[in-house]
N, C-alpha and C positions, 0 to 999 in steps of 0.2 A: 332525105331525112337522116338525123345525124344522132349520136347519141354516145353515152361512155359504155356501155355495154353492146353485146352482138344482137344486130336486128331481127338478124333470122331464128335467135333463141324467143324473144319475145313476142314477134311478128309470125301471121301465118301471110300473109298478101301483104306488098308496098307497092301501089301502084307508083310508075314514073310520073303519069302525066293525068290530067285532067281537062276533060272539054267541055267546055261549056256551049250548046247550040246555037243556035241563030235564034235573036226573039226571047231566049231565056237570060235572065239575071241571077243565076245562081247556080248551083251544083252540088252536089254532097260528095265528100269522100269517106268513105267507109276504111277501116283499118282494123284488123281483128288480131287482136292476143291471145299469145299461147300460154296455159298455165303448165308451168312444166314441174309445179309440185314441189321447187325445191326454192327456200329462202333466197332469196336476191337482195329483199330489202328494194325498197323505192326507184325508178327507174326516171331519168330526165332524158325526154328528147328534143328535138327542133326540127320541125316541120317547115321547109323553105321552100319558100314560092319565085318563080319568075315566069315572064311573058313570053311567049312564044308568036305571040302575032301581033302583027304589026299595028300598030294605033292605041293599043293598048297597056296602060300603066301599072303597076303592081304599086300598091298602094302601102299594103303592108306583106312587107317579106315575109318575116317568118311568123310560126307560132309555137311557141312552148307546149309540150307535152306531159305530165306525167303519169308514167305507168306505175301502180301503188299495187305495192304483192299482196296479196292475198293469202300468206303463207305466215304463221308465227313465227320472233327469231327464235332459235333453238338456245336451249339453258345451257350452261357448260357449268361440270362439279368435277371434284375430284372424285378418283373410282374407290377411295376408302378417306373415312376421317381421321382413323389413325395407322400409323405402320410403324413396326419395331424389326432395326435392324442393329447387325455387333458392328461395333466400329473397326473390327477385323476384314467386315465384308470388302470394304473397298469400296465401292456405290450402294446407293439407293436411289431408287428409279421410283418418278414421281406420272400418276399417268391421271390425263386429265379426259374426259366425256362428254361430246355435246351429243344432247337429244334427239337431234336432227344431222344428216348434211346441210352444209349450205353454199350456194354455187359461188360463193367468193370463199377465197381465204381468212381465216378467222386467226386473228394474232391474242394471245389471251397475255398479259400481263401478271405476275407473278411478284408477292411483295414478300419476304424472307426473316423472322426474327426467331426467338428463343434464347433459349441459356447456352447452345453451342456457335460458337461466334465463326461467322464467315472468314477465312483465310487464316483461321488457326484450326480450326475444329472438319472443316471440310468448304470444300468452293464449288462452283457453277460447271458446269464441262460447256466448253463453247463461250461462256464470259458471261452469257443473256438467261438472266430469268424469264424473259419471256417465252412463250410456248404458241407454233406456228402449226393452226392444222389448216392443210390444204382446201380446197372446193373436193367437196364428195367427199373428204373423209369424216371420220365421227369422233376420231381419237388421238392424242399425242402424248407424248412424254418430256419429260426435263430429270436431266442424269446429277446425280449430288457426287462429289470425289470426298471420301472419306477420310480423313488423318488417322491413323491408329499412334496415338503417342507415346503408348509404352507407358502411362503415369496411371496412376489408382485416380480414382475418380467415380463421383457418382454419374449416372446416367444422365446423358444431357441430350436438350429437344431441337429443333429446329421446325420451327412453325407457318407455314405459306399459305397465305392468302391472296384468293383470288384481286386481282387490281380494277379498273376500272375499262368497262367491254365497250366493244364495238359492233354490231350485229348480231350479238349475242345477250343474253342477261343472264349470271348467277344463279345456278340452281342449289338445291338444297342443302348439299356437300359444298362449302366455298372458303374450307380452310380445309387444312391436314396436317396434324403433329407428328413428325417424326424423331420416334425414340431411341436414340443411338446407346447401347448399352455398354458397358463398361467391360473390358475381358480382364484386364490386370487384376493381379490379388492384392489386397489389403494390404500396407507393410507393415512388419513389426517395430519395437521400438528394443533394444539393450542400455543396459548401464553401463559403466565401466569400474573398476578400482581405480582408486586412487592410493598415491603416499605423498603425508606432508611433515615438515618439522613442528614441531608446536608453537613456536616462537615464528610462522611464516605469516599467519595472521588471516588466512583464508585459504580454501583450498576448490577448485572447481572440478567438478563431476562430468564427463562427458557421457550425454544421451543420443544414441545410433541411430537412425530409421535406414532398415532395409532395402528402402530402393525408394528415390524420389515422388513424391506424390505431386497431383494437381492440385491439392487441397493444403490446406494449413492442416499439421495434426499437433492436436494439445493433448496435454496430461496433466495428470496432479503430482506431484511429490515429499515426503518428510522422511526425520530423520526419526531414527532408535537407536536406544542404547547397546552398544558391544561392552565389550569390558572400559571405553570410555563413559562419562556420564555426564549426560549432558548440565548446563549452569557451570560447570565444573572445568570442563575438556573441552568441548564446546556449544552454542550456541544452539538451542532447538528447534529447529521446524516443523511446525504442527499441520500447515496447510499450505504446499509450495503450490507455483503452476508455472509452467512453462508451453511456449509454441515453438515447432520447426515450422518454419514459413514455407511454402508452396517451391517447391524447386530442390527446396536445402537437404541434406541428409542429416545433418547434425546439429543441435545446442550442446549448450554448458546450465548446471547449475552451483549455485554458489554456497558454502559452508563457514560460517564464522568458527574459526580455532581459537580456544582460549588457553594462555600459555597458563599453567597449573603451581608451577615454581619450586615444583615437588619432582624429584628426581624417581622415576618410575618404568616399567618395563611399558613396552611401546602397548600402545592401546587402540581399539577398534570402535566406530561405529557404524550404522547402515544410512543407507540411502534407497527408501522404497517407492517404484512410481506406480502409479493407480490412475482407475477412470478415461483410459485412453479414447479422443474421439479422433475418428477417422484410420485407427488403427489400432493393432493389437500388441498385447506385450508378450512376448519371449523371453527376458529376461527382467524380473523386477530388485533386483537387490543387487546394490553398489556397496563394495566395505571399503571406507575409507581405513587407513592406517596412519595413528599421530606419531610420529617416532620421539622419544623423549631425547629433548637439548641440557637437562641438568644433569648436574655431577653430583654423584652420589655420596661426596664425603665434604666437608667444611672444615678448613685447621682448625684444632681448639686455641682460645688463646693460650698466650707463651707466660704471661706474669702478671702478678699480682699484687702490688703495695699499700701500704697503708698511707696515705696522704695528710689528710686528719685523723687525729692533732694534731697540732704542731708538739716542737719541743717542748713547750708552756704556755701548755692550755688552759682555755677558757672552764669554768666550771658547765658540769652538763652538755660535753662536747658531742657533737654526731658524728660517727666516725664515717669517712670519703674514702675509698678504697679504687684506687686506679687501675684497670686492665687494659692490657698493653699488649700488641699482637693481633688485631681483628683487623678484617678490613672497612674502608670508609663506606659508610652505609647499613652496613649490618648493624644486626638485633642481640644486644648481650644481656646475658642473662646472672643473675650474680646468684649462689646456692648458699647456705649457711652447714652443709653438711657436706660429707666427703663422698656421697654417690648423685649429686647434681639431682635433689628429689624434693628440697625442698627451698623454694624462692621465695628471696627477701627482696630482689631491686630488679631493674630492667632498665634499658636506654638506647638512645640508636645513635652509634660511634659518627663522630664529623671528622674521624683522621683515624690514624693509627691504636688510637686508644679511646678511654670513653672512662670518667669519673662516677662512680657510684654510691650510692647511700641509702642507708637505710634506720630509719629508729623504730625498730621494731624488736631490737635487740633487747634482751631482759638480762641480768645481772648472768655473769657465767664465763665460760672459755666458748669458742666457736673456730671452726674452721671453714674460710672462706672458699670454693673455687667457683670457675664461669665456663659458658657455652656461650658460642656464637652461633649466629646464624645469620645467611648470606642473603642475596635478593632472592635466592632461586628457591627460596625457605627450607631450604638442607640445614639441620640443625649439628651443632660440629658434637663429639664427642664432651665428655668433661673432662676439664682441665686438670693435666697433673700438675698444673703448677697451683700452688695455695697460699693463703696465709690465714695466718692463725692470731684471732686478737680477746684481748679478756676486756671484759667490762669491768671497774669495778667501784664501789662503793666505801668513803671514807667518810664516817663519823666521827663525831670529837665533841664530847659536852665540855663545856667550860661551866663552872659551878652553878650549873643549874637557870644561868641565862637566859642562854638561848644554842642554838644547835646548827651547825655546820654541817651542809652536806658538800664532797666531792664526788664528782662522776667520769673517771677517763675510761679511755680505752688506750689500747698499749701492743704493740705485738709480739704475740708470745716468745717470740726468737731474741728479743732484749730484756728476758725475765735471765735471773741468775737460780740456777739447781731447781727449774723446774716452778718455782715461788717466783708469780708477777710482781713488777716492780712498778709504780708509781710513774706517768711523765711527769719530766720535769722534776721541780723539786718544791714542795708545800714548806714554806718558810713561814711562821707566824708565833710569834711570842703571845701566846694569850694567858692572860693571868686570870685568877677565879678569886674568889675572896681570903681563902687561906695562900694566895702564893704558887697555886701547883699548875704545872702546864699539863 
């Protein structure tokens, strides 16, 4: 008799041999089993016959057996549904429970997921999720290798499930979360100062974290006014945000500088971060510093002439007064009084000088001077250079006709003792009814 299991664990008596009398056509063979209380699970044996005397044929050799247990399989669970360990510890030991022995080995299969990831987070010891408990034992284990990575991080699981059994079936516990806790502290976040030229056109802020994280860490950030003002100096941020990505220590944030054009003592603004996720702030305030690039004084122009008239002018002339000495580009300003306070003209010079006018001028003497002013809107001083021009009015009735008006202007420096003189020269013989000019 043959079988994959031991006879003598099953069997109590295996007879060798069987006789059959003289006269008789049959025989019984008796075969009794032992129940020995512990899972086996199903037994196949083969019952083989042969002849021992002579004349006679064995017809059919063998016969199939099976021995069926009478014993349940035993459940297998995990001995807790959850377990929390530091990811300091090194292992976690995962330990499995069958209900019963059972007289074979029982291999339990073991499936592995969660949010901490196999061969970064921790690995298998031995390579095999599977779990081997012996015949006659009740209990096993499977060992977890723990990574401690030195990075902040929230708590991450690693979740196993029992797989699919063999002699066994799933008892009630057939999964177990383990929660590997985080030991690193949180990192903080700094700012940095900055210093920029005004005219650089932007300037970048560097934000610190403390020490690498596993996580992405975000913030908020905007600016405030220092003694810069914003629209002004530069450009406002009401509602930044920025991320250091998973690994990184550092970003940048970005500032728009607006050059002012205004020659100024250097100026400040802030840089506040808020709202930190995944870390906290240590330091929230960055002061940017804009150092001023203009120059604090503008040449005044150098001279001043009178252009119009000419030598023989037109009646009702506008008088054009040319300033001379600015540079190309700049903003000139023409005054009709001697402390630059009151403006009659303005123009933006295409070269060295720049023609002006104005009719706004009423009967009288005036004296002209100018200011300039550059790109960087530095306004120059007033000019000492001037000139000085009279407007003036000439009537003449001719008998009651009709009525001549003249209107020049003149510069006072070609008047003789102080008494303006006429341009040019009014030549006109006009006769009235009696004769008289």
């Amino acid at each position: 008799m043959t079988a994959g299991a031991s006879l003598s664990q099953d069997f109590s008596n295996l007879p060798s041999t069987l006789t059959i009398p003289a006269g008789q056509l049959s025989k019984s063979l008796t075969i009794t089993s032992v129940d020995n209380n512990t899972y086996e699970g199903n037994r196949n044996y083969t019952l083989a016959l042969t002849s021992k005397t002579t004349g006679v044929t064995v017809k059919t050799s063998s016969l199939p057996i099976t021995l069926q247990d009478n014993e349940t399989a035993p459940t297998v669970s995990f001995s807790a549904a959850t377990q929390t360990v530091s990811e300091t510890a090194g292992t976690a030991t995962v330990t499995l429970q069958m209900s019963s022995a059972s007289a074979r080995t029982t291999v339990i299969p073991i499936t592995l997921s969660g949010t901490a990831v196999a061969g970064t987070h921790y690995s298998v010891v031995g390579g095999s999720s599977s779990v081997s408990i012996p015949a006659g034992q009740t209990s096993g284990t499977l060992q977890l290798q723990l990574v401690n990575d030195t990075l902040f991080n929230v708590s991450r699981t690693i979740v196993l499930q029992l797989g699919s059994l063999t002699g066994a079936t799933a008892g009630s516990t057939n999964s177990q979360t383990i929660t590997v806790t985080n030991e690193d502290p949180m990192p903080s976040l700094t700012i940095s100062n900055a210093t920029v030229n005004e005219d650089a056109g932007s300037v970048n802020v560097t934000v610190t974290q403390s020490a690498a994280s596993a996580m992405d860490v975000s913030f908020s950030w905007a600016t405030s006014n220092g003694t810069a003002i914003a629209g002004t100096n530069y450009t406002s941020v009401a509602s930044g945000s920025a991320t250091i990505t998973a690994g990184q220590t550092t970003t940048t944030v970005s500032v728009t500088i607006l050059h002012d054009l205004v020659a100024t003592a250097d100026l400040t603004l802030n840089v506040l971060l808020s709202n930190p996720v995944n870390a906290t702030i240590a330091d929230n305030t960055g002061v940017i510093t804009i150092q001023n690039t203009d120059s604090n004084t503008t040449t005044a122009p150098s001279s001043l002439t009178l252009v119009t008239p000419s030598s023989s002018p037109s009646n009702n002339v506008t008088p054009v007064v040319r300033v001379s000495g600015v540079t190309n580009g700049a903003t000139v300003y023409l005054y009709n009084d001697s402390t630059c306070s009151v403006q009659v003209a303005t123009g933006t010079a295409s070269g060295t000088s720049i023609d002006l006018t104005s009719s706004s001028l009423s009967e009288g003497t005036y004296t002209l001077r100018a200011k300039s002013q550059n790109s960087g809107s530095n306004l120059s001083d007033c000019s000492t250079a001037l000139i000085r021009i009279s407007k003036l009015y000439v009537d003449k009735f001719l008998a009651s006709f009709f009525r001549i008006n003249f209107c020049f202007y003149r510069e006072e420096s070609q008047c003789n003792n102080g008494t303006c003189c006429f341009l040019g020269k009014i030549n006109a013989v006009l006769a009235n009814k009696n004769g008289n000019d």
